[in-house]
Structure formats: C-alpha cells, structure tokens
C-alpha positions in Angstrom: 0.0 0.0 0.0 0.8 3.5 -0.3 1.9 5.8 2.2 -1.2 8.0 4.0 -1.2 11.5 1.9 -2.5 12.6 5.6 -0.1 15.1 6.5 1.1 14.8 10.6 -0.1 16.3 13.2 1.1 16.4 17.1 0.4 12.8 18.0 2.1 12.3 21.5 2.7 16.4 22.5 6.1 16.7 23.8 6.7 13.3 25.3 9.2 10.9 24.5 7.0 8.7 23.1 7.4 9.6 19.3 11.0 9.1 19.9 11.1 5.8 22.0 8.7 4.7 19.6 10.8 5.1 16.3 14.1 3.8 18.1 11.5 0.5 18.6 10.3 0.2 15.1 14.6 0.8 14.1 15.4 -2.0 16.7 12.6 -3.9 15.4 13.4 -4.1 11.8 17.0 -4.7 12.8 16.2 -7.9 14.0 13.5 -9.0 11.2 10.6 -8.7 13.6 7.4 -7.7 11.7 5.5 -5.8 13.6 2.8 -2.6 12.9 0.8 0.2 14.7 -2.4 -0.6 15.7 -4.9 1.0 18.1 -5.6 4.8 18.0 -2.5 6.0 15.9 -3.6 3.3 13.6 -7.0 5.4 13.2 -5.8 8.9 13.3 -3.2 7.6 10.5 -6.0 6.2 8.5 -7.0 10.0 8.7 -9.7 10.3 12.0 -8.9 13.2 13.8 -8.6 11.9 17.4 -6.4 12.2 20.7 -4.1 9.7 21.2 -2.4 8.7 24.4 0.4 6.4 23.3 1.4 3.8 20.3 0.2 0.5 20.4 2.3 -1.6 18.5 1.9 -5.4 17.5 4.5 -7.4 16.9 5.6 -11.4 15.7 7.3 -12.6 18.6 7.5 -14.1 22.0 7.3 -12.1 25.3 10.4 -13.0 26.3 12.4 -12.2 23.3 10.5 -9.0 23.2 11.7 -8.2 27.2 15.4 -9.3 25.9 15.5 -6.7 22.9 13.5 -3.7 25.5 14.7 -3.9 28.9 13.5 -0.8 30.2 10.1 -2.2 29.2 7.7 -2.9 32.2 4.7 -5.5 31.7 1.1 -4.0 30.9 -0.6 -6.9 30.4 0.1 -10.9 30.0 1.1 -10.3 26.8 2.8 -7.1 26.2 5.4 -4.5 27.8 5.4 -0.6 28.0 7.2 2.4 28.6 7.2 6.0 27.3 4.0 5.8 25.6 4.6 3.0 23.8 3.1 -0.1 24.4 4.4 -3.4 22.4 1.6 -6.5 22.3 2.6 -9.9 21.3 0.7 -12.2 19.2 -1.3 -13.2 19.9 -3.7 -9.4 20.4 -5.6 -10.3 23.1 -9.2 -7.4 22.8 -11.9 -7.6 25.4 -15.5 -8.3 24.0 -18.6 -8.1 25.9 -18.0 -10.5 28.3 -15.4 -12.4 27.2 -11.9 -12.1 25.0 -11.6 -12.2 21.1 -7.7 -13.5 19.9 -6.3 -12.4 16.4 -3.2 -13.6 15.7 -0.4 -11.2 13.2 -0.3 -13.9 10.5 1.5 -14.1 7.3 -1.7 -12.5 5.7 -2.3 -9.4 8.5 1.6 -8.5 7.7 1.1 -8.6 3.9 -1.7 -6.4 4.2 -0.3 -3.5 6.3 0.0 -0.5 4.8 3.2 1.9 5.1 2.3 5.8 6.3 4.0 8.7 7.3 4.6 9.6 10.7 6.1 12.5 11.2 9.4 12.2 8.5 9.4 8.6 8.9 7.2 6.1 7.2 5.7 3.4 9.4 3.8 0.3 9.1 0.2 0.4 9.8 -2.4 -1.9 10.6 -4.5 -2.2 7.7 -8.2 -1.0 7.3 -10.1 -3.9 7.4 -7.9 -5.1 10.4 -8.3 -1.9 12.1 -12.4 -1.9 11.2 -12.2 -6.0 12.8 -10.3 -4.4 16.1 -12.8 -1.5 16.6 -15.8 -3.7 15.9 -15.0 -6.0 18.6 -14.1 -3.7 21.1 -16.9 -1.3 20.8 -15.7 0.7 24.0 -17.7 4.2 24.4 -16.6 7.1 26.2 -13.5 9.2 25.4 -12.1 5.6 23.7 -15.2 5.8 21.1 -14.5 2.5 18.9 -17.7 3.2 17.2 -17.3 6.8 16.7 -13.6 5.7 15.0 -15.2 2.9 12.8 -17.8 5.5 11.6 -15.0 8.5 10.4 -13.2 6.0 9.4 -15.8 4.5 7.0 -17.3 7.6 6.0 -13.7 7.9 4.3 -12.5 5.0 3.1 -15.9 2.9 2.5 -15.3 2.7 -1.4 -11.8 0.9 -0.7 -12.6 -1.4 2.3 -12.3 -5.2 1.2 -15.2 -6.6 2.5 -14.7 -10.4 1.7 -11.1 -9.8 3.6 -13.1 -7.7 6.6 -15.8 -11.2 6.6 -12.7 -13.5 6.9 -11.1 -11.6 9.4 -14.0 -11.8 11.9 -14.9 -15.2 11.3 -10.9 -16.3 11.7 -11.3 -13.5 14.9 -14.4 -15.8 15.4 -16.3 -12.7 16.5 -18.3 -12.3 12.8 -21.7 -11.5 14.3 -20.3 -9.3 16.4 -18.6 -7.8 13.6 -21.2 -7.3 11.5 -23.9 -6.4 13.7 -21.8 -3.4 15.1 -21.2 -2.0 10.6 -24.7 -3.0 10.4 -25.5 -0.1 12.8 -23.5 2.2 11.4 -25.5 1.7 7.8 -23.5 1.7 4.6 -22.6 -1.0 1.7 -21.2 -3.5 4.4 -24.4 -3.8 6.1 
C-alpha cells in the first residue's frame, strides 16, 4: 500500500513517546521482527482526527524475546510491555468483548496487508483498514475511547476501498463475525 497522503499532526505532545517509539520500530526491523501500529494511531493515520495517548504496536514474537531486545520495558498486560508511551503486544492481540476475550493472531496475511504511512518524516507500518475496522468492531468501547465513533469516520472515508470479503474472513478467523457485522450494520452503509 501507499503511504497515507494525511499530512502529521502532534500525536504524542512533547513526550518521548514519538521518539522511543521510532528507536523501537529501528530495533525492530534490525532484527527481522514484523510488527505494525495498531490502536488509536492506527486510526488517526488512516486520517480520523482523534487524541491519542500512546502507540500500540503489534508485533511477531515471543514475550520474552521481546523483554530481551527492550529492557527498560515494564509489563502491561500478559502479553505485552510498556514504557514512554509505547506499548508493544505480542501475538497473539488479546481485545476484550462483551463479556469475554476475542484472539487475532499477526499472521502471514495481517503483515502482507499492512499499509506503510507517514509519521512524522518517517514512514511506518500500519495496521490495515479492514484489520483496524475488525479491532474497533470487537471492542466497541464508548466514552472518550469511542471504537464506534472511530469505525464511523473511518468508513465515511474509506468505504469505497474497504475489502469486505477480507473484513468477513477476518472476523470469522477472529471468530467474532456476528459481532462484527452487527456493530457495521448499525453504522448503515454498503457492508451492512
């Protein structure tokens, strides 16, 4: 894919996030670890206008080889570390749903599809569209983390290039299609 013609914006204010984050994604590469931003970045990247907190960032390896190459990291969860706004997830990403917990593993098909975008000078890789719709579908968190209010801007722009028998394979392989669809079928438009 392309990199997003979506010129940047402040993402992280002064913090060292943006920094620690880019010496990640160099140490990253170094070591032939795919990997790609997910999460809120993912969506203002994909051109929604939003806050973000910190960059979520998925990546194909084990915890403990991920603790090795980031010491400084502290845990945030079973399966991923943290530290200046940047949080790394292992594969499997682990998303609360209703009452229970949907799994989506960063297979050989999620990394052929991410896209590469500009951050700041730097392009990045990005969690595709369709993977980022999946993610916000089965979340559906309200408040100031609006999944649903993402996954409408986001459609409203990019509706006419969405892959929707890619989107349908990713929740069923998510195992979370009906909840899925029944979230894009609130939100009206050809996927419905």
């Amino acid at each position: 894919m392309e990199a997003s013609e979506h010129p940047s914006r402040e993402y992280l204010g002064r913090g060292p996030g943006l920094q620690t984050f880019f010496e990640v994604a160099e140490r990253l590469d170094a070591n032939r670890i795919p990997w790609c931003i997910f999460g809120g970045l993912a969506v203002r990247l994909w051109g929604v206008p939003r806050a973000v907190a910190d960059i979520d960032v998925v990546l194909k390896c084990e915890l403990a080889q991920c603790a090795a190459l980031f010491p400084r990291a502290k845990p945030v969860a079973a399966n991923g570390l943290g530290w200046d706004q940047v949080e790394l997830w292992c594969e499997p990403m682990c998303l609360p749903s209703g009452n229970g917990r949907v799994f989506i593993e960063f297979d050989r098909e999620m990394q052929n599809r991410r896209a590469r975008m500009r951050l700041g000078s730097e392009l990045v890789w990005v969690q595709s569209l369709e993977d980022v719709v999946v993610s916000k579908a089965i979340l559906q968190r309200g408040g100031t983390k609006s999944d649903l209010e993402d996954l409408r801007q986001m459609l409203c722009t990019h509706a006419e290039r969405l892959d929707l028998d890619y989107l349908r394979h990713r929740a069923r392989q998510a195992m979370a299609e009906a909840r899925v669809f029944e979230c894009l079928h609130g939100l009206n438009g050809p996927w419905s």
